[in-house]
GUNU-916703 format. One record per residue (C-alpha): residue in one letter; x negated, y, z. Coordinates in nm, 4 decimals. Each point is the difference from the previous one (the first is absolute). Layout:
{'A'; {X; Y; Z}} ...
This chain:
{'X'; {-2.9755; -1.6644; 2.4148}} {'X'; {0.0604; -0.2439; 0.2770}} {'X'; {-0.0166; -0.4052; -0.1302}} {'X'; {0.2264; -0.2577; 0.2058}} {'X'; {-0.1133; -0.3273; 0.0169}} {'X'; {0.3172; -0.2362; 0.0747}} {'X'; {-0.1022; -0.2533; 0.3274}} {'X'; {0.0819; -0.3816; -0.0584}} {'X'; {0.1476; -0.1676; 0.2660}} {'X'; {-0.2010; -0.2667; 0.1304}} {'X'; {-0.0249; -0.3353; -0.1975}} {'X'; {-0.2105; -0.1846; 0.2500}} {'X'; {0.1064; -0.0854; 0.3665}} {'X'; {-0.1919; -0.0794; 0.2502}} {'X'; {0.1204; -0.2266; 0.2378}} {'X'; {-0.1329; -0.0741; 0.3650}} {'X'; {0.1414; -0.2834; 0.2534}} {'X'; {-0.0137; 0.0194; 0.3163}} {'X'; {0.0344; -0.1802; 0.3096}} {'X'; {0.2635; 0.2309; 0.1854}} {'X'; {0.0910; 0.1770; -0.3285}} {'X'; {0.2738; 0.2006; 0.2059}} {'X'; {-0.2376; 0.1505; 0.1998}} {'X'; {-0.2994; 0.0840; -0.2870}} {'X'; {0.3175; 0.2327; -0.1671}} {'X'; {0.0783; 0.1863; 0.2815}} {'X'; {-0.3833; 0.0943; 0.0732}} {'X'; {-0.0250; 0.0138; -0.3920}} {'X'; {0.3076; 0.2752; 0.0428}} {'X'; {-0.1120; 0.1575; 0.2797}} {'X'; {-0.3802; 0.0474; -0.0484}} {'X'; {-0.0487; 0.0722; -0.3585}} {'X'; {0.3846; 0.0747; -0.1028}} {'X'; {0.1254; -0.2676; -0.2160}} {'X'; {0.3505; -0.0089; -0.0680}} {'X'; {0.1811; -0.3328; 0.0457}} {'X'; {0.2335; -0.0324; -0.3589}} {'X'; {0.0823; -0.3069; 0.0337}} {'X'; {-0.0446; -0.2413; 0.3777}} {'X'; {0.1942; -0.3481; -0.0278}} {'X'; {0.0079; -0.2116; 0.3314}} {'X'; {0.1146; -0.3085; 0.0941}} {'X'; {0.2350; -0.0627; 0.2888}} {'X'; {-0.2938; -0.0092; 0.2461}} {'X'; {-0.1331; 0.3071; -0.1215}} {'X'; {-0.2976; -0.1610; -0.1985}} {'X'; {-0.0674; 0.2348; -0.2784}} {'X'; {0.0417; -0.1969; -0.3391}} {'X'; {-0.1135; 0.2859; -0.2099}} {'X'; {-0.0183; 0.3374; 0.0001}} {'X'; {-0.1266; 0.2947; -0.2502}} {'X'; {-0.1230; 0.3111; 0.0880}} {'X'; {-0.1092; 0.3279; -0.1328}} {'X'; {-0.2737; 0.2415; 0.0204}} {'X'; {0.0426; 0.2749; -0.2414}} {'X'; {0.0729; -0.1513; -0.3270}} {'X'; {-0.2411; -0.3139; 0.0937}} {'X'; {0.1849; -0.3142; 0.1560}} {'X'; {-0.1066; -0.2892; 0.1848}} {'X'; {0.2008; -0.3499; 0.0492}} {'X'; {0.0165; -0.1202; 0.3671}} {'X'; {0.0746; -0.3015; 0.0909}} {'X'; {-0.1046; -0.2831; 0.3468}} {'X'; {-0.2472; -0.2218; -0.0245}} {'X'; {0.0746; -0.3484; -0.1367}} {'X'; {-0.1789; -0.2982; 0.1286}} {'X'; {-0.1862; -0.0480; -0.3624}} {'X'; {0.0006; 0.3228; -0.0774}} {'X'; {0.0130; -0.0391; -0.3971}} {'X'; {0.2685; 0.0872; -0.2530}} {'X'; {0.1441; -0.2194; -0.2396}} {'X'; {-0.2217; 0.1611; -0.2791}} {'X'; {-0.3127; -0.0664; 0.1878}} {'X'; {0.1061; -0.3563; 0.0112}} {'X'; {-0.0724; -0.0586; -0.3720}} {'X'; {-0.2390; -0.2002; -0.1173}} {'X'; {-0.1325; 0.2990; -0.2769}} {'X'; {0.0000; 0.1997; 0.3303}} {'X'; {-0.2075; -0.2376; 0.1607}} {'X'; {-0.1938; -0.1046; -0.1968}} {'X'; {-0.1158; 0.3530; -0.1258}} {'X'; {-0.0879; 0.1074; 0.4105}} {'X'; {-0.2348; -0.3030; 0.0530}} {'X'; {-0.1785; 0.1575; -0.3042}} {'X'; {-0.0405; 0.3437; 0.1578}} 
């Protein structure tokens, strides 16, 4: 007899920033055959964020910003804890 194991969807999402985000997704799509889920742009065209899927893994896109940190990486417990590693 044949045993299923259920697959959990993803809990952890990578997330990548880059300078001409736009661009990164459509080579992301077109060499290795993510699909764009979600792709929110600005009136310029500057991609804000953007999630796409390979299989039932998923990566957060996003451009670059000019600190390039996230609010959470802004705490001090944060902080404080990388200066130890």
């Amino acid at each position: 007899m044949t045993t299923y194991t259920a697959i959990e969807p993803p809990r952890i999402y990578p997330t990548f920033r880059f300078r001409n985000a736009a661009t990164m997704i459509d080579w992301l799509r077109d060499a290795f055959g993510f699909t764009v889920k979600a792709r929110y742009e600005d009136d310029k065209g500057v991609v804000g964020h953007a999630e796409l899927a390979l299989g039932s893994s998923i990566i957060m896109s996003a451009r670059r910003r000019k600190t390039n940190t996230a609010p959470l990486s802004a705490s001090p417990a944060i902080r404080a804890a990388s200066r130890s590693m």
